[in-house]
Structure formats: structure tokens, C-alpha cells
C-alpha positions in Angstrom: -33.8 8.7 11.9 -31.6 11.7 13.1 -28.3 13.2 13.9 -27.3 13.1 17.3 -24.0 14.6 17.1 -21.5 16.6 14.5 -18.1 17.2 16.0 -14.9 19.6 14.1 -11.3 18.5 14.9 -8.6 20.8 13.4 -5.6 18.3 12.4 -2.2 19.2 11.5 -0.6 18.3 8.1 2.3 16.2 8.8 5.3 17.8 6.7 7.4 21.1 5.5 6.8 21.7 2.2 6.3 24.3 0.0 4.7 25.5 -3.5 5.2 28.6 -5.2 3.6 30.8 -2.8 2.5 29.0 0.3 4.3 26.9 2.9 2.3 23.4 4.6 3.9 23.9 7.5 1.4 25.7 9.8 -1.6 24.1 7.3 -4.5 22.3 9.1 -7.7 20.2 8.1 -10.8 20.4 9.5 -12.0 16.6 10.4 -16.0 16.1 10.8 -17.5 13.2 12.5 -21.2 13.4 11.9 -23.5 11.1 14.6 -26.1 9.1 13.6 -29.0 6.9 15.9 -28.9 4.7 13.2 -27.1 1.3 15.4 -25.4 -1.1 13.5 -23.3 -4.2 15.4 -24.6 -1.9 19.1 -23.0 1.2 17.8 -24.2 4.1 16.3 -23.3 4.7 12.5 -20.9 7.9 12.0 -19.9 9.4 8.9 -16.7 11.3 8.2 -15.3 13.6 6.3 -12.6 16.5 5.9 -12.5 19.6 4.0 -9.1 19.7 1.3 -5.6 20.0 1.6 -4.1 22.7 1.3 -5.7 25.1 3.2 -6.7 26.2 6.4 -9.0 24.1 8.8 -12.8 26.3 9.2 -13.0 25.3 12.6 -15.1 28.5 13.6 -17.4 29.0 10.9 -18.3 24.9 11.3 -18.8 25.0 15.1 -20.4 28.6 15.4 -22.4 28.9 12.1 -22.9 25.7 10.2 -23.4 22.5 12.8 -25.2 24.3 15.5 -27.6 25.2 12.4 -27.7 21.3 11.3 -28.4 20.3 14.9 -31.5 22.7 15.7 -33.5 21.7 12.4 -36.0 19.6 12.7 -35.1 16.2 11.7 -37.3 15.2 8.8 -36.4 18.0 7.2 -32.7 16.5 7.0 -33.9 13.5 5.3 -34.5 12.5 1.4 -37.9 11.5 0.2 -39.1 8.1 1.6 -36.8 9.1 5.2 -34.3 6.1 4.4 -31.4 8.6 3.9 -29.9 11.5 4.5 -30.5 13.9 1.8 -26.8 15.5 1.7 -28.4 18.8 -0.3 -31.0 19.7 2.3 -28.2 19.7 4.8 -26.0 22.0 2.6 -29.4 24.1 2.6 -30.2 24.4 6.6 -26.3 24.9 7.2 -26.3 27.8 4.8 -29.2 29.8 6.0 -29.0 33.0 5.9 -26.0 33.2 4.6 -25.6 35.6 1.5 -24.8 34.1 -2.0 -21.2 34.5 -3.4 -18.9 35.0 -0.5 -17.6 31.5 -1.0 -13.5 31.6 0.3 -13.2 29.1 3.8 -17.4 29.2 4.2 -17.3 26.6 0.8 -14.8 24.4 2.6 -16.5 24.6 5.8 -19.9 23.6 4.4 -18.0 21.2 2.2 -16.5 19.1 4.9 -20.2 18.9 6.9 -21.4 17.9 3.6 -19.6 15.6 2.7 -19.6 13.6 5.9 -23.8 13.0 5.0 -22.4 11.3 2.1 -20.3 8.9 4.2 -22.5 8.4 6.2 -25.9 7.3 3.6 -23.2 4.9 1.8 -22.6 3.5 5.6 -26.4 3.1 6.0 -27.0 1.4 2.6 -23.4 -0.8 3.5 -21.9 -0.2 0.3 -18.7 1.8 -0.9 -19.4 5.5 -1.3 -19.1 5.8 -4.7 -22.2 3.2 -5.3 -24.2 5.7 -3.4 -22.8 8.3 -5.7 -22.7 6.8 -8.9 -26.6 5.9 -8.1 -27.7 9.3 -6.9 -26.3 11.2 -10.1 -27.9 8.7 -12.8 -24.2 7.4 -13.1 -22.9 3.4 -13.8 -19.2 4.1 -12.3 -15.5 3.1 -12.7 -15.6 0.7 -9.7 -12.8 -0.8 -12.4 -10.2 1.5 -11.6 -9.9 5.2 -12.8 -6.5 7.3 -14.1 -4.7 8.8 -11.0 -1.3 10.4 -10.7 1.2 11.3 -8.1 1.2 15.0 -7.2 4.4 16.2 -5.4 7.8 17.8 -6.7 7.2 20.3 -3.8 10.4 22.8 -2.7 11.5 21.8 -0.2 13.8 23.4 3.0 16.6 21.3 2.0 16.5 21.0 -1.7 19.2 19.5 -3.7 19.8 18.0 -7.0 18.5 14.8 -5.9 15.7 15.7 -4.0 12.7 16.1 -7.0 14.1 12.8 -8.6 14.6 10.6 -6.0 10.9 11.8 -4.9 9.2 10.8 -7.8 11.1 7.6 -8.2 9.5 6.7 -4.6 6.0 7.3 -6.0 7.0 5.0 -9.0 7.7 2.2 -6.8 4.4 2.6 -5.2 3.2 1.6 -8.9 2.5 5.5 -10.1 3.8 6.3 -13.7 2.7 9.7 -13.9 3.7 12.6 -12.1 2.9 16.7 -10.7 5.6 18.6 -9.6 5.7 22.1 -8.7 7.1 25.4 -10.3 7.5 28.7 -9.9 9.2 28.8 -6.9 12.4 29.3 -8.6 14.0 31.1 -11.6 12.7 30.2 -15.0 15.9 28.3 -15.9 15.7 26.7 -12.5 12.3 25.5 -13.2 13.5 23.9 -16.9 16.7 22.4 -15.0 13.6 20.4 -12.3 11.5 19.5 -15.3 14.3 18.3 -17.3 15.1 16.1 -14.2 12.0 15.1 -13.3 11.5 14.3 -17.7 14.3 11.6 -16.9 12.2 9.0 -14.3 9.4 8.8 -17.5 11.9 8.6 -19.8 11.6 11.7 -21.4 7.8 11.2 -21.7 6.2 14.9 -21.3 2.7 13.2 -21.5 3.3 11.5 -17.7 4.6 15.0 -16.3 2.5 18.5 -15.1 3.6 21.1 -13.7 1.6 23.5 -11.3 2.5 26.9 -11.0 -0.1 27.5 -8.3 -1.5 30.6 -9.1 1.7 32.9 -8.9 2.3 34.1 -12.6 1.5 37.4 -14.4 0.5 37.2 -17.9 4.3 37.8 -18.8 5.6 35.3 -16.7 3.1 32.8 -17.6 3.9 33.3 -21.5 7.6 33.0 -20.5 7.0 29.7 -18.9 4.6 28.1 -21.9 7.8 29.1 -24.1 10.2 27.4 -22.4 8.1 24.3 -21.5 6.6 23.7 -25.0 9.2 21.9 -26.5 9.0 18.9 -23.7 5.2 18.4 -24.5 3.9 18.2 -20.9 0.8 16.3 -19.4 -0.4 19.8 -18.7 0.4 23.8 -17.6 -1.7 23.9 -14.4 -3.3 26.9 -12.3 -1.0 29.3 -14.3 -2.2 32.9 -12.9 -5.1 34.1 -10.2 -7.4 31.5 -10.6 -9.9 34.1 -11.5 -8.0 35.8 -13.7 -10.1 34.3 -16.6 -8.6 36.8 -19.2 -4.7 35.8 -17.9 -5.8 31.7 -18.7 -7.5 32.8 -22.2 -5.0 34.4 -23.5 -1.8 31.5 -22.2 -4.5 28.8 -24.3 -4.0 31.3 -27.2 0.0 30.2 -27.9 -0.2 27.5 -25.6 -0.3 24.3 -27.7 -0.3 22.0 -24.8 -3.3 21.3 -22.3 -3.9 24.1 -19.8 -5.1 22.8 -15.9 -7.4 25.0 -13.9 -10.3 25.4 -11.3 -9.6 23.8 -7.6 -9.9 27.7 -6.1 -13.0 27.7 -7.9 -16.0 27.4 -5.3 -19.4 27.7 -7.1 -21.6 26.9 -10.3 -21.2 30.5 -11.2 -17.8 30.3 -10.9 -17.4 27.4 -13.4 -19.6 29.1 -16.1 -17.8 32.5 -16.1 -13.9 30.2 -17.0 -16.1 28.3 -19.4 -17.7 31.2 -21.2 -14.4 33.2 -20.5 -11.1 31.5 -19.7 -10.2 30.2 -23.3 -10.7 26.5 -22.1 -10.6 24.1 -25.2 -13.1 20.9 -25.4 -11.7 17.8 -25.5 -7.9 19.1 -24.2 -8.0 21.2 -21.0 -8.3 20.0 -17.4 -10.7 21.5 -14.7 -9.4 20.2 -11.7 -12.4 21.7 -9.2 -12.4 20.0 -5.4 -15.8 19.1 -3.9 -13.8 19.7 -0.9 -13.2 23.4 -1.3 -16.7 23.9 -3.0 -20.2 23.3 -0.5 -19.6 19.5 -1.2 -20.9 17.0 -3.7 -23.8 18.8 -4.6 -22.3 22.0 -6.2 -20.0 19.8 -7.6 -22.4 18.1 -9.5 -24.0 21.2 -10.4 -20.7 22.6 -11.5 -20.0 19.0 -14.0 -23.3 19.9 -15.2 -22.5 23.5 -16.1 -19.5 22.4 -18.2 -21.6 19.4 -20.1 -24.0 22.5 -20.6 -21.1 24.7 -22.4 -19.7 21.5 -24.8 -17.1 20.1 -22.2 -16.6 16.3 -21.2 -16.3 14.9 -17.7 -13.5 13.1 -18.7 -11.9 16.2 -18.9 -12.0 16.6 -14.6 -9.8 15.8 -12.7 -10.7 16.3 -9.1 -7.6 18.4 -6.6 -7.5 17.0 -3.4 -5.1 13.5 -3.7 -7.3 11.7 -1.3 -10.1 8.6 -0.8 -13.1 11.3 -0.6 -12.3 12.3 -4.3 -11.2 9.1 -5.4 -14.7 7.9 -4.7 -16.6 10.9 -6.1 -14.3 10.7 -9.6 -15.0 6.6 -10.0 -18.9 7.4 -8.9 -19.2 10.5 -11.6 -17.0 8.6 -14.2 -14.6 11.4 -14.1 -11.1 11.4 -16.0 -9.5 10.5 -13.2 -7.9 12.3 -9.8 -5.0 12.9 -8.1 -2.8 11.5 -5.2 -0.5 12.7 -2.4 1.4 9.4 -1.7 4.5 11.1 -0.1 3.2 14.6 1.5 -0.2 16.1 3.6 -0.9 13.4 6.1 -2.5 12.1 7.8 -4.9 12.5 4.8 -3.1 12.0 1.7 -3.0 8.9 -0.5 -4.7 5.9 0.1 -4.5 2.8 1.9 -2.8 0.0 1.2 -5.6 -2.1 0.3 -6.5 -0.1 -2.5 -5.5 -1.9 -5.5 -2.7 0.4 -7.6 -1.1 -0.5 -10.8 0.1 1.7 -13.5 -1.2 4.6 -12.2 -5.0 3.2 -12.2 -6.5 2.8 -8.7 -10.0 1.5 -7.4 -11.3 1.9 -4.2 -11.6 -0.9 -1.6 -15.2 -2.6 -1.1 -15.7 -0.9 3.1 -19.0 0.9 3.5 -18.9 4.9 3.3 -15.8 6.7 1.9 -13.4 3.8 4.2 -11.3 7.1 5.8 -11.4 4.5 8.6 -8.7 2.0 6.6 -6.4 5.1 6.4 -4.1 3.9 9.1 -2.6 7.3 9.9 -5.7 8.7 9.8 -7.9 6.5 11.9 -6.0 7.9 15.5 -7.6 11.0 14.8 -11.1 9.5 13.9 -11.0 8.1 16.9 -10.0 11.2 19.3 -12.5 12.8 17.2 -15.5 10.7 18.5 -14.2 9.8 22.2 
């Protein structure tokens, strides 16, 4: 058994919207379609996969450094024990040679989408939905039930109006979501309260089915200012406050902060994961860490990374995976995290899910196809096919 072909195809993000600091607009994804001779129904099993959203596509560090690295190794040493599957952490190892440790930035995504695609691929060759594959690997049982799952958006948008962040999430409700992101910081402090306060009105003044995501752009005073103002309304949680490695910054928010604190998707590494746990005032049992296979080598330092926080006292109920798309839908339901996030309304062609996954109440389950089923993502199967003509 071998690999016959890896592929990178840079796609567009459909869209022009903004957080606090960054605009989508120019934003790409790099796609990866990894070749099997494995033949199934006389053609040859692929699996796919994409880096995150939100962020720029790696096409040159995938087709210069990493796949032409995966390609020359010999092909037994691709495979787990027993040579049945693909062994998804010896691939991580041959694309990553000689390539110094820490250093992480676009490299993690890079190796994260080629990664990932081996997972796609073994669930493919077993015929089962990825997260069976995953939940088996890691010693888990799964949520194939349904896990927690809310609908990110409330971006700023070019033509924003009073209407705009309500009549947004009130589409995602319809869609059967009941709990809601929205973004902040993009605006003046009593701006911000004015969104929330209108965004507090399609839950019914329920603070527990709102967060708000400041995406990195606060200073310690602006931060504090923010937790203020947004205590009294008792939010879901206070995400990605200041530089995401800015460990003192997040301690000292959870200090006066009351209310759960959300951190981690620009976090890349094991290492990283233990330095906020040992040092970024994160409470057991109440703060999110929202880290993003995607954006970090793949599955496999993510599971090192749940590991590291079980190590320090924290629960993997207490992650819940960034991205807002069917890879991490999988990996939280196979690792029995506390759930994930969607994009139902923005980043396509590779947010949300497809319409055969089952929503209700803001609880989703994955459909029964083979692999991570990218391929029942309607606007996203055009570009799996280009991708492989």
C-alpha cells in the first residue's frame, strides 16, 4: 500500500467580512487531496483535507517542503504496524524532517492540512466515518450521538447597520442554532455593549448562549475595560482577549473576570499548551481552550496537546475546537470534546456542514459517509474535484 499522489489547491474564502483586526477578504485555504493505490468501486481511494479558516493558504511550504518529502520516503515507513493503515504520525514525522523545533506560525498549518488528509483517508480504507477511526485510535467511545456546537459569526461587516448583527444571528437560529459568537473590538467600547445588548435580544436576554471574541486585539487596560462592562450580562464566555501568548495579559483578566475566559486556536504546539496552563490563570472546570488541529501539525499534536491539559487538572469537556467545520466536528465527537464550533453563514466553501447532518438545538452529529465526508459539502465538492482532475 502507498501514496501515489498529494496535490495543494489554494481556494478563496467566499465573503467580506471582518474581525477586530483582520479582513477575509483576500483569505485563502489550502485544499489537500492525498492519492492512494488503494481501489475501491475501480477508483483509487483519496483523502482530503484543508488547513483552518482564517488564515492564509501554505501553498509553498506544502509543495516545496512537506509533500515532496512524503512522496520520496519509502513507503513502509508511511504505514502503522500490521501495514493496513496509514499511520498519520509517521507522516507528520517524514514531512517535518529537518525542520527545527518551535518555529510553528504557517509551517503548523501546512503540516496540519497533509496530516489530516491521512486521517480521511485510513477512515475511507476502514469505510467508516472519521471520527470511528478517531475515537478508536485515541482509546476513545465517541459522541456519534450528537455533541454541543454553536454558530460563530457577528462579524463587521462593510455595510453595517443596526440590523445587520441581529438579523444575522436570527438566520443561524432558523437553521436550528441557539447559541451564538459574535465579534468585538472592532468598535468603541459602548459600540460593542450597544451589539451585545442586541445580539442578548434573539436569546432572550440569555448571556449563557452568547460569546464574544475579541480576537486578539486588547491591551491589559482595554481588556479589563471590556470584562467591566460585559460582566453584568453573564456571557457564554470572553474569548481570545489579548496576544494569544500573552499568558500574563489572560491571567491577570481571570483574576476579576467572573465569567469563563476562551483561549488557544493561535496556539500551535504541546509546549505551547503547557506554558497557558502553568501560566495563563486558566480555571478547571470553567475556561474554554479552543485549540484547532488545523492550525497545529494535525491530529496528533492535538492529542498530545488534550493530553497536556488532562496532565495539569483540566477536562476535555472544557475544548472546544476553532475552525466551524466537518474536520473538527469529527475530531471533537471522536475525542469526546465539549463540543465545536460552526460557520453556517460566512468562510465558504468550507464552513458549516451539510445538510444531511442532523442539527437540532444547537447539537449536531455527523453523517454516516466514509472519511471526514468533505465530499457531501456541496460547495465544496467543485473544488475537490478540480483538485484531482
Amino acid at each position: 500500500m502507498k501514496i501515489t499522489d498529494i496535490r495543494e489547491l489554494s481556494v478563496p474564502l467566499a465573503g467580506n467580512v471582518a474581525n477586530a483586526l483582520v479582513s477575509f477578504a483576500e483569505h485563502n485555504v489550502s485544499l489537500i487531496a492525498v492519492t492512494s493505490d488503494v481501489i475501491r468501486n475501480g477508483k483509487p481511494l483519496i483523502g482530503y483535507a484543508f488547513d483552518s479558516i482564517g488564515r492564509f493558504a501554505q501553498g509553498g511550504i506544502l509543495r516545496e517542503r512537506l509533500i515532496p518529502r512524503v512522496l520520496r520516503a519509502e513507503p513502509e515507513s508511511l504505514l502503522a504496524d500490521g501495514g493496513e493503515l496509514f499511520d498519520p504520525s509517521r507522516v507528520l514525522q517524514v514531512a517535518l524532517r529537518n525542520e527545527k523545533p518551535g518555529g510553528h506560525g504557517d509551517r503548523a498549518a501546512a503540516a496540519a492540512a497533509l496530516e489530516l488528509a491521512f486521517w480521511d483517508l485510513n477512515a475511507k480504507i476502514n469505510d467508516e466515518p472519521a471520527h470511528v477511526t478517531i475515537a478508536r485510535q485515541f482509546g476513545c467511545t465517541g459522541k456519534a450521538q450528537g455533541i454541543d456546537v454553536y454558530a460563530a459569526g457577528g462579524y463587521y461587516y462593510a455595510d453595517e447597520n443596526a440590523g445587520t448583527l441581529k438579523q444575522e444571528l436570527e438566520s443561524y437560529q432558523r437553521m436550528g442554532f441557539s447559541a451564538f459568537k459574535m465579534k468585538i473590538g472592532g468598535a468603541s467600547l459602548s459600540t460593542d455593549v450597544a451589539r451585545i445588548e442586541s445580539a442578548l435580544t434573539v436569546v432572550n436576554g440569555d448571556g449563557k448562549r452568547l460569546a464574544v471574541d475579541a480576537n486578539g486585539r486588547f491591551d491589559l487596560n482595554t481588556a479589563l475595560d471590556y470584562a467591566r462592562a460585559i460582566a453584568p450580562f453573564g456571557l457564554r464566555w470572553y474569548e481570545e482577549i489579548g496576544d494569544p501568548l500573552d499568558y500574563d495579559l489572560n491571567r491577570r483578566v481571570a483574576e476579576v473576570y467572573a465569567g469563563p475566559i476562551a483561549t488557544g486556536e493561535n496556539l500551535f504546539s504541546a509546549p505551547d499548551i503547557k506554558n497557558l496552563a502553568l501560566f495563563g490563570g486558566m480555571r478547571a472546570g470553567k475556561d474554554i481552550f479552543q485549540m484547532d488541529p488545523g492550525l497545529s501539525y494535525g491530529l496528533t499534536e492535538f492529542g498530545r496537546m488534550i493530553a497536556v491539559l488532562e496532565q495539569h487538572g483540566f477536562d476535555r469537556a472544557q475544548v472546544y475546537p476553532h475552525g466551524g467545520h466537518l474536520i473538527n466536528l469529527h475530531i471533537a465527537v471522536g475525542l469526546e470534546l465539549g463540543g465545536c464550533e460552526a460557520y453556517p453563514g460566512v468562510f465558504q466553501p468550507f464552513g458549516g456542514y451539510p445538510l444531511e447532518c442532523a442539527l437540532e438545538n444547537s447539537s449536531v452529529r455527523p453523517t454516516d459517509a466514509a472519511g471526514f465526508g468533505l465530499e457531501q459539502k456541496a460547495e465544496l465538492k467543485p473544488w475537490l474535484e478540480k483538485l484531482t482532475a
